[in-house]
N, C-alpha and C positions, 0 to 999 in steps of 0.2 A: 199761828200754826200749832198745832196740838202736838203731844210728846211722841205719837204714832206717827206723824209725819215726816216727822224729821228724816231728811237721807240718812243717818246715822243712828243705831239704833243704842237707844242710852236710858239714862235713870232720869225717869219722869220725876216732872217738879213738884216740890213739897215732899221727897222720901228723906226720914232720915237716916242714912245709914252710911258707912265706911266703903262700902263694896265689899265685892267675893277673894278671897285671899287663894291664891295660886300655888296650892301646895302640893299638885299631882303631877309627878312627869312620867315618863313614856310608860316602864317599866310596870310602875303601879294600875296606869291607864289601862294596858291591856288585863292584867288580872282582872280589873275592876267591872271591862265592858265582859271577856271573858265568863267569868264569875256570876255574871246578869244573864248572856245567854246557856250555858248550862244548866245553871239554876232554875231557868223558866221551863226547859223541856224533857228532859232526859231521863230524866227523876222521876218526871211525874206522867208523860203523857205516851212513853214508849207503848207501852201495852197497847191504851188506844189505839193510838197511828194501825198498829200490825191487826187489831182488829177489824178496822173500814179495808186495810188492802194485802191482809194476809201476809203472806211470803213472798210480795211483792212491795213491802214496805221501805225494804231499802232504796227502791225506785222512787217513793214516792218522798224520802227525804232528800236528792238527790233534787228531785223537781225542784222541791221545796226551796232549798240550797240556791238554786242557779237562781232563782227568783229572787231570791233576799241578797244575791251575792251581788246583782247590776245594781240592783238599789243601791248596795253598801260601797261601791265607789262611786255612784254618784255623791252618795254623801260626804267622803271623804274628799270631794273638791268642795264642797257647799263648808263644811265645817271648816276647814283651810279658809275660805273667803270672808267667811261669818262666823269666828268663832265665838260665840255669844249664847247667852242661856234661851230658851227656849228657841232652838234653833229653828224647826218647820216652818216658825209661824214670823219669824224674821225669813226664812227664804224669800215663803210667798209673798210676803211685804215687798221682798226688793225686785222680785220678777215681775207680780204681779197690780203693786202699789193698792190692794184693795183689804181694805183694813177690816170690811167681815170677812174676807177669805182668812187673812191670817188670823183673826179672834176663832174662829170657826176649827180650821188645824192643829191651834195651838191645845184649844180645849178636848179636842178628838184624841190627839197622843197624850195629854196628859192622863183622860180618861182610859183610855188604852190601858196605860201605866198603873194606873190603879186597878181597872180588873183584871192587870197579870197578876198584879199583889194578891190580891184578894184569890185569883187561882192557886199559888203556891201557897195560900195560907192554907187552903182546902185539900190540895197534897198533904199538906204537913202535917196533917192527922193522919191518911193511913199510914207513914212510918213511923209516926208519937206511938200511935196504938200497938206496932211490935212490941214497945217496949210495958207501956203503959193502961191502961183501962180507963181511960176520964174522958167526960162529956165535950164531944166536939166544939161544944159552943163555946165553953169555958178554955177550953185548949186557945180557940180562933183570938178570944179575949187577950189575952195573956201574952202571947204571940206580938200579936201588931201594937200591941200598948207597951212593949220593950222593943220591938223593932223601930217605930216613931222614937223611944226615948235616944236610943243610939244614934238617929239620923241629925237628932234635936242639936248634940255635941257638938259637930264638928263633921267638914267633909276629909278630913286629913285621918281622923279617929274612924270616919263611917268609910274610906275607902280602903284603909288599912286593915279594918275589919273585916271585909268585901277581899279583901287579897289573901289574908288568911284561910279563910272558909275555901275561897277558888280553889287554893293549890291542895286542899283536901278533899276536895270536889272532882279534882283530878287525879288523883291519886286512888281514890275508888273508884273512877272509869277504869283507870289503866289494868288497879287489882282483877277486876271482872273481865276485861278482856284475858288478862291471862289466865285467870281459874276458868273461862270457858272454852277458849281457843282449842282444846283438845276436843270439843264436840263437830264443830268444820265440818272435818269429810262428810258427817253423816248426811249434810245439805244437798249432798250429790244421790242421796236415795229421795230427797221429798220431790213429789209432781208438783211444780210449779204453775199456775195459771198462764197463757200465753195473753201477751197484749194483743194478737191477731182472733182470738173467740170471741170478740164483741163487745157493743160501747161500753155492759156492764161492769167488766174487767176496768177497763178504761175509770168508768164512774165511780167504783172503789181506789182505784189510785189519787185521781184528783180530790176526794173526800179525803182521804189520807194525808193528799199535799196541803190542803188546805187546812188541816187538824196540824201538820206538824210543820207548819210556818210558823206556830206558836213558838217552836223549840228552837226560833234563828232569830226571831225577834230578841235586842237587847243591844245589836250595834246603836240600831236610832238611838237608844238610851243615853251613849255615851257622849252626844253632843249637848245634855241638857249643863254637863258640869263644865263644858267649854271654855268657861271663864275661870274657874281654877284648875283648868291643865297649864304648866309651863311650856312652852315655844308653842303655844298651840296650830301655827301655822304647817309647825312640822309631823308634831305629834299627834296632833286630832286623825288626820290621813293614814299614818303607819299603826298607829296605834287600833283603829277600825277591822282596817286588813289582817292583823294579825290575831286578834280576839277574834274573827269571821273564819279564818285558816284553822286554828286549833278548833275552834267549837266543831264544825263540818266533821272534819278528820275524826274526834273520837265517837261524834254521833253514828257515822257508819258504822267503825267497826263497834261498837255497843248493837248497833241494831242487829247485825248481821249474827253476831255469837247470841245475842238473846233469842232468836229465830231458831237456831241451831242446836239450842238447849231445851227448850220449855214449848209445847203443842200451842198454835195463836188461839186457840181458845182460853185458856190457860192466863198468857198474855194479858188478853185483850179482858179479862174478868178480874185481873190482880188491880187492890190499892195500891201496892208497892213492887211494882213488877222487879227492878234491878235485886231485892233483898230473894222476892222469890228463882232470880235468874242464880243467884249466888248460890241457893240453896237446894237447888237441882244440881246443880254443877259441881259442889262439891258433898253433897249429904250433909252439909255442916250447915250448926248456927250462923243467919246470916245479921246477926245483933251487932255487927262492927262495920256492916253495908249499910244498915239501915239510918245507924247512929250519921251515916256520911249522907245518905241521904235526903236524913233531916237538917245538911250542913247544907246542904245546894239549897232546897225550898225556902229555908230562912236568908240564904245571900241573895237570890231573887228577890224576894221578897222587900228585904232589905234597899235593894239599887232602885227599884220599882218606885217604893216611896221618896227615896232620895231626888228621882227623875221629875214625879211630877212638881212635887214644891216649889224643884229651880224652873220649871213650865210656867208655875203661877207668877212666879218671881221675876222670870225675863218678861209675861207680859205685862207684869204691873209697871217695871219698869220701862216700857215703852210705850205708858199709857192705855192698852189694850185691855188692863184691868185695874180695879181701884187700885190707892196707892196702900193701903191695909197689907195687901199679899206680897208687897215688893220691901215690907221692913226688916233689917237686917239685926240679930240680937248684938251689941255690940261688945260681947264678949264672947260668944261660941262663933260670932259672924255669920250663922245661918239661919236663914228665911224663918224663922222661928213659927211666925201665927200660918204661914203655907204650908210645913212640915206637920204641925197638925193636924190642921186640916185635912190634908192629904191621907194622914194614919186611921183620919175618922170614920174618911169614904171609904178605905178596904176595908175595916172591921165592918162595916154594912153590910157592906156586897159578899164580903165572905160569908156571912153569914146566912142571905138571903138565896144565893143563886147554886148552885151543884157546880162542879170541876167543867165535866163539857162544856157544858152553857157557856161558861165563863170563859173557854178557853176561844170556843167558836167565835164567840163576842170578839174578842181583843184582837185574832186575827183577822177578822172583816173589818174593824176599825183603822187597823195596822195597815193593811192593804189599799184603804181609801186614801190614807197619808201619802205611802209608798208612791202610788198614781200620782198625786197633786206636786209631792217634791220633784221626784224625775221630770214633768213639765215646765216645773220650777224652770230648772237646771238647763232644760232646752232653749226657753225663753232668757235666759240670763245668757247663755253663749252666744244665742242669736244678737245680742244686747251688746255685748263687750266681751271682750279677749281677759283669761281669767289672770289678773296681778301677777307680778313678778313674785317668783320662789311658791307659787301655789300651783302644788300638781293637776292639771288638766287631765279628763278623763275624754275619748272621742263621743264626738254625737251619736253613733249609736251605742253607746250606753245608756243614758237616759232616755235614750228613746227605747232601746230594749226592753228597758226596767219598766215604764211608764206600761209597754205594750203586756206583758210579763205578768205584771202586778193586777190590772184591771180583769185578764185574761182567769186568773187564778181566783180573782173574788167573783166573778161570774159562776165560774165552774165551782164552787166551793157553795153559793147560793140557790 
């Protein structure tokens, strides 16, 4: 029986390595997943979004939201059951026992992971360029060849990192809600589009929804470090829901004041919409927005690569890929030649593909997953009653999310 086989999903034979050291508890956990989904959206794709659906934006992250949100407790019972590094692709393994579905998943979100990277690294020039004048390609270089070197370290040092960056990531949400809050009322003078004038209305919302799914994806992410959370049984679950709870909450109100502040066309033509939302709102320099908003793109960034390496690394380790990708450095203890690897594919892609593309890309990858876990999750419940002390979610959740998720990459295609 081969190391995929196995009912237990483990370190395939011939790795040499110590294992993942367990140095993240609750606390740090939500910064971390937190930190991942801010990073990937807010920052960089607000403008868009309001462009595909106008003043009707906030609806369509809202959609967006309930979408990712059935997922996000499905997988807070999946990762409670399986707390393990590349987690999808161990789901489908135990639902579905078919070992190209999970080589297939595994390599889909890891992929995912990487052209988020490679999106926020392509953010991360229009707010460099506030500050600076230097060649995007050379910026893109420089970037993910010190975001790899950080990840290379340690996950104790890269999630600490990642915590950091969050609560400053947060902390210029919250400034721009309050520098703009005073523009409000004026939302009650703009004509609204009504959902009831027709599909096109419609057509620009779900375009919208499906551009700012990107900005919710980054819960999946935090099941790939699974194996160095402490009680993961407890914390993988609470630790989802609450990085999914704040993320939501300040992306509305962000969306709603930047609406409120700056004309969507405006928006929808800015590189660095929050700097320019800051700089309507108050006539000031927005150089202390943007420096923050080059904190989010680089913490995305940052998790993105961290996520795929331990991808490559749980399926080497359960056979599903050579045993090269599952070697552990035995000094920093992390995936060393996968963490590479991984930094090598975003400077590519960052450099080949434009920000939409990339963003479009990642959420129709994203949402193939989405579908294939929640089925997961159906067929495991139909299967067996989930362990003692591991939070169950009701069948229709996953079947919601399943229905939800497919629903959304149709209308988004």
């Amino acid at each position: 029986m081969g190391a995929g086989d196995n009912n237990t999903p483990g370190v395939a034979a011939g790795i040499d390595q110590k294992g993942l050291r367990r140095d993240v508890g609750l606390r740090l956990f939500v910064l971390y997943g937190t930190g991942n989904i801010i990073g990937a959206g807010i920052y960089v794709l607000v403008g868009k979004v309001v462009g595909e659906a106008g003043y009707l934006a906030p609806l369509a992250f809202v959609l967006a939201a309930v979408i990712a949100g059935l997922t996000g407790l499905s997988y807070g019972e999946l990762a409670a059951r399986y707390p393990v590094s590349a987690g999808e692709a161990v789901y489908l393994h135990k639902a579905f026992g078919k070992r190209w579905l999970s080589v297939a998943a595994g390599f889909l979100i890891a992929f995912a992971g990487l052209v988020s990277a490679a999106t926020m690294a392509r953010g991360f020039t229009g707010y460099f360029n506030q500050f600076f004048s230097v060649n995007s390609t050379l910026t893109i270089i420089v970037l993910i060849a010190v975001l790899t070197g950080i990840a290379v370290r340690g996950i104790a040092e890269s999630a600490r990192t990642a915590a950091v960056l969050t609560l400053l990531e947060i902390a210029g949400l919250l400034w721009i809600i309050a520098v703009a809050s005073p523009a409000l009322p004026g939302l009650a003078d703009i004509e609204v589009a009504s959902l009831t004038d027709g599909w096109s209305v419609w057509q620009g919302v779900f375009a919208a929804a499906f551009l700012a799914f990107f900005a919710f994806i980054g819960f999946e992410d935090m099941v790939s470090i699974a194996e160095e959370v402490r009680d993961p049984e407890r914390n993988m679950p609470k630790g989802i829901l609450w990085a999914f709870a704040i993320s939501t909450t300040l992306y509305l109100l962000v969306t709603v004041v930047s609406i409120a502040v700056l004309p969507v066309d405006e928006l929808a033509a800015s590189e660095a919409p929050l700097a320019d939302v800051y700089k309507a709102a108050t006539q000031g320099s927005a150089m202390l927005i943007s420096a923050i908003g080059l904190v989010a793109v680089v913490n995305g960034a940052l998790i993105q690569i961290i996520k795929a390496s331990r991808v490559f690394y749980g399926m080497s380790c359960n056979g599903w890929l050579p045993k090269f990708f599952g070697v552990v450095h035995p000094r920093t203890r992390t995936p060393l030649r996968a963490t590479l690897i991984a930094g090598a594919v975003v400077m590519l892609l960052a450099l080949v593909l434009p920000l939409v593309s990339l963003a479009k890309l990642t959420s129709g990858m994203v949402l193939v997953v989405f579908t294939l876990v929640n089925l997961a999750l159906i067929r495991l419940k139909r299967m067996e009653a989930a362990p003692e002390g591991v939070p169950a979610v009701p069948m229709w959740v996953p079947v919601s999310g399943a229905i939800a998720s497919a629903g959304i990459l149709l209308a988004g295609f």
